[in-house]
C-alpha positions as CSV (number, residue, x, y, z in Angstrom):
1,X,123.6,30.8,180.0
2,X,120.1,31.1,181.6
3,X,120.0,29.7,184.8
4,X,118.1,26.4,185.0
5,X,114.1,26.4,186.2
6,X,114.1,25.2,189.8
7,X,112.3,21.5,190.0
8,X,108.8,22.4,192.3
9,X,107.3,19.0,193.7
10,X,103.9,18.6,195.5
11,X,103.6,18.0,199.2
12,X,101.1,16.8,201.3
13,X,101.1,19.4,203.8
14,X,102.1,22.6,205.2
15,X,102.5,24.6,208.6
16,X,101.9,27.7,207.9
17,X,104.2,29.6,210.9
18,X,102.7,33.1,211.1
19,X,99.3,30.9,212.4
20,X,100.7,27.6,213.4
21,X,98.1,25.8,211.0
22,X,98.7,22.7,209.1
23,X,97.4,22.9,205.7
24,X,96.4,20.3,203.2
25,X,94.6,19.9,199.6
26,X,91.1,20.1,200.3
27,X,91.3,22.5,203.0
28,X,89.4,25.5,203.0
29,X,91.8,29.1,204.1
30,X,91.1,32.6,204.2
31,X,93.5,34.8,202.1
32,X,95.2,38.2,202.8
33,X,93.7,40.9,200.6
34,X,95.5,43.3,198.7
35,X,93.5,45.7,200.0
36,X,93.5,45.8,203.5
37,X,90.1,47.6,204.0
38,X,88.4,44.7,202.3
39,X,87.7,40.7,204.1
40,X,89.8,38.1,203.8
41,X,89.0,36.1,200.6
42,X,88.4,32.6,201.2
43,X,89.7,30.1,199.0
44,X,89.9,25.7,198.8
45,X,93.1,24.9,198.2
46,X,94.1,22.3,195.2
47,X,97.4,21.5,195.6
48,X,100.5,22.5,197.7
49,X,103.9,22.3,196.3
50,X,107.3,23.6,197.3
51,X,110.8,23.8,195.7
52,X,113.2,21.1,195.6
53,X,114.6,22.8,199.3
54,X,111.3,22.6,201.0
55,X,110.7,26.6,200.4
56,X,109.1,29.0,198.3
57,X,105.9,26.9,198.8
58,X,103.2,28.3,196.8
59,X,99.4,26.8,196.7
60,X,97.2,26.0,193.8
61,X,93.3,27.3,195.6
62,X,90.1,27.8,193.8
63,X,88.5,31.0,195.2
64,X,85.1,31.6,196.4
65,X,82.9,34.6,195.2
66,X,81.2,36.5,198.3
67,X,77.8,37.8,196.6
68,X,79.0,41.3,195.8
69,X,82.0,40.3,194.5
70,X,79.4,38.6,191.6
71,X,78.4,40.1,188.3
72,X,74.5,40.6,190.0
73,X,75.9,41.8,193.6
74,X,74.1,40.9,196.6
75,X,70.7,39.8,196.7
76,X,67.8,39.6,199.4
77,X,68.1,36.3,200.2
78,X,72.3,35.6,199.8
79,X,73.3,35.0,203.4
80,X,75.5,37.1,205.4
81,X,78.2,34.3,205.2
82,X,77.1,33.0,201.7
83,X,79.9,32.3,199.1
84,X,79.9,30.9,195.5
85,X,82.8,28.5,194.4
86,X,84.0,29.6,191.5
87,X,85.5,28.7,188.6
88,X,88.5,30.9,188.8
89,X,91.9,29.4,190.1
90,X,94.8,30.5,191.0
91,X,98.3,30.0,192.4
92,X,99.2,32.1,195.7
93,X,102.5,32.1,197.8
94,X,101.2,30.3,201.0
95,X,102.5,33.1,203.1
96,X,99.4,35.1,202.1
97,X,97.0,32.3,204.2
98,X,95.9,34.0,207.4
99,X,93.4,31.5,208.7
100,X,91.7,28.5,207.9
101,X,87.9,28.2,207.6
102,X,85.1,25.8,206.8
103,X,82.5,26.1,204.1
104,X,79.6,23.9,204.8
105,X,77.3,22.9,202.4
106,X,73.9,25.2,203.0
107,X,72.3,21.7,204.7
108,X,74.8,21.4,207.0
109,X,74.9,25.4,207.9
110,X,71.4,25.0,208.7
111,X,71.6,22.8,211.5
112,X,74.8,24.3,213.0
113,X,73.8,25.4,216.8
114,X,75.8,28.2,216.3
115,X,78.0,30.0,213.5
116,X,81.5,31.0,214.3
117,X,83.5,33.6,212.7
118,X,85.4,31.4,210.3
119,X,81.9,29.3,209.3
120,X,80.9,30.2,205.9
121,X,78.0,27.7,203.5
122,X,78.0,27.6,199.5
123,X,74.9,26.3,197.8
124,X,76.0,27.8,194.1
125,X,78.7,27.3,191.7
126,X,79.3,30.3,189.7
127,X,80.7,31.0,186.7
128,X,83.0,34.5,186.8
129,X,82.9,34.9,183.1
130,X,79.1,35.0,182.7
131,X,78.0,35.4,186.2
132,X,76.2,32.1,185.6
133,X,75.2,29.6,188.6
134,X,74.7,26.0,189.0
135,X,72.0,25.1,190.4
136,X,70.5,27.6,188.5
137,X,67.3,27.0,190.2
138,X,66.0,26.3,194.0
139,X,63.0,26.5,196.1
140,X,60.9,29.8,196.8
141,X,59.0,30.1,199.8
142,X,57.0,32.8,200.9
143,X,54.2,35.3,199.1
144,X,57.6,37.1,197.6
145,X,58.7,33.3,196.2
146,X,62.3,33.9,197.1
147,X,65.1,31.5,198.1
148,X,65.7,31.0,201.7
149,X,68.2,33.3,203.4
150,X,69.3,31.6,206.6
151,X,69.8,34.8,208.2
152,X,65.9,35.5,208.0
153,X,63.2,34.5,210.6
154,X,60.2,32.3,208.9
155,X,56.9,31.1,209.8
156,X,55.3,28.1,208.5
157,X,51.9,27.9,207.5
158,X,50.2,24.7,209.5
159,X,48.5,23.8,206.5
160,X,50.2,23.7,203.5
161,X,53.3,23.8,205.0
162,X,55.6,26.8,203.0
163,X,57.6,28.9,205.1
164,X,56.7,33.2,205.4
165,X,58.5,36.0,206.1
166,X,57.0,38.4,208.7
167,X,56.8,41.2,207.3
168,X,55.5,39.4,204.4
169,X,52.5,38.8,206.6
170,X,52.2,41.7,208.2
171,X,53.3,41.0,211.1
172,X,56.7,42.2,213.2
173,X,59.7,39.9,214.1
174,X,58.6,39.6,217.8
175,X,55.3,38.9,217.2
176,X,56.0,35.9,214.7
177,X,58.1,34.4,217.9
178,X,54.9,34.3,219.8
179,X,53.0,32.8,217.2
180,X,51.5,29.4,218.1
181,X,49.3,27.5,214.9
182,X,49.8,29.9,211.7
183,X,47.6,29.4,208.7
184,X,48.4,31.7,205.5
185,X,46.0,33.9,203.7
186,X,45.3,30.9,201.2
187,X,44.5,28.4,203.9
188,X,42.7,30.2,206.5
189,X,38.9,30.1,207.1
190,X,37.6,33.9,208.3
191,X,39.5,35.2,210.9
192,X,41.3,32.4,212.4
193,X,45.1,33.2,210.9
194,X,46.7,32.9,214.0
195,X,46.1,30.3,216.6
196,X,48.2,28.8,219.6
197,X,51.5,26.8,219.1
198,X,54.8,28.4,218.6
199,X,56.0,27.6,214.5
200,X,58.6,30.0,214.3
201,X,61.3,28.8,211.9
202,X,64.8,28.0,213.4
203,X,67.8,27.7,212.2
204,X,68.0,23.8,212.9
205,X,64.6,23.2,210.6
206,X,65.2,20.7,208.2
207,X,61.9,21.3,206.2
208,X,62.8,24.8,205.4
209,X,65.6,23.1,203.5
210,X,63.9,20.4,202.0
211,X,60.3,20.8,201.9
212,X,60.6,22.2,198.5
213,X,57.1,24.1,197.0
214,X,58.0,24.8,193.7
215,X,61.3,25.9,191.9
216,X,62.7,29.0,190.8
């Protein structure tokens, strides 16, 4: 005779012992890797559930896709602590959780005064079976019209008020900090490029994020 399925039930929580962490739906946890030489993956978790003793708890998560781990790899402007939610879910023993983390929203990243080991952002959806992403368009900046990597040091043009990379002005990373009034090659009048007043970007400016030029 087989022997019958054991009933599973959902529960609202769980301490996970090995880092006395609550955990609940909604909550975003870093995973154990199969590989140890690899990061942690980061997941959301779904649901919890256990069986009808309270053990073998298992939990339903949704991973998140660092860039590499995409079908196009890592780009310029992805973020050193950039994910994409995908669609691929999964169900995990909740042994495997070694942490728990937080994945803004790429807003909300931008304003943190400082970024902590367990602080990721995700501004894309993506799609693991076509390597698709939603939005599948944002704002440019810059002469190169890329998307803003929050990693990167920006200038903004007095004038017309897009952002620059250094470099894509010719000019180094410590030399764009001193920079006072900054006028771009299209708004300029002869020489005058670079006048007094310190516009180097920061990591708490909110037009970077919203003062969108055109789309991409």
């Amino acid at each position: 005779m087989a022997k019958p399925r054991s009933t599973r039930r959902t529960i609202d929580s769980y301490n996970v012992k090995s880092i006395n962490k609550i955990i609940r739906a909604g909550d975003c946890v870093l995973m154990r890797p199969s590989d140890s030489n690899k990061p942690s993956y980061v997941a959301r978790v779904e649901k919890i559930e256990s069986d009808s003793r309270g053990a073998n708890v298992r939990v339903h998560v949704r991973w998140y896709y660092r860039p590499e781990e995409s079908i196009g790899g890592r780009r310029q402007f992805h973020g050193s602590k950039e994910l994409f939610l995908s669609d691929h879910y999964d169900i995990q023993s909740a042994d495997t959780i070694e942490g728990k983390c937080t994945v803004h929203s790429f807003k909300s990243y931008t304003k943190l005064d400082s970024v902590g080991n367990d602080d990721f952002f995700c501004r894309f959806e993506y799609n693991s079976s076509t390597g698709a992403f939603n939005p599948d368009r944002v704002a440019v900046y810059c002469k190169c019209e890329m998307p803003y990597n929050p990693d990167d040091l920006m200038v903004q043009c007095e004038d017309c008020s897009d952002w620059f990379h250094p470099t894509c002005i010719d000019v180094n990373i410590e030399e764009a900090k001193k920079l006072k009034h900054f006028f771009c090659e299209n708004c300029s009048s002869g020489n005058q490029k670079k006048l007094n007043n310190y516009h180097a970007a920061s990591r708490h400016s909110e037009t970077k994020v919203d003062g969108k030029r055109r789309r991409r």
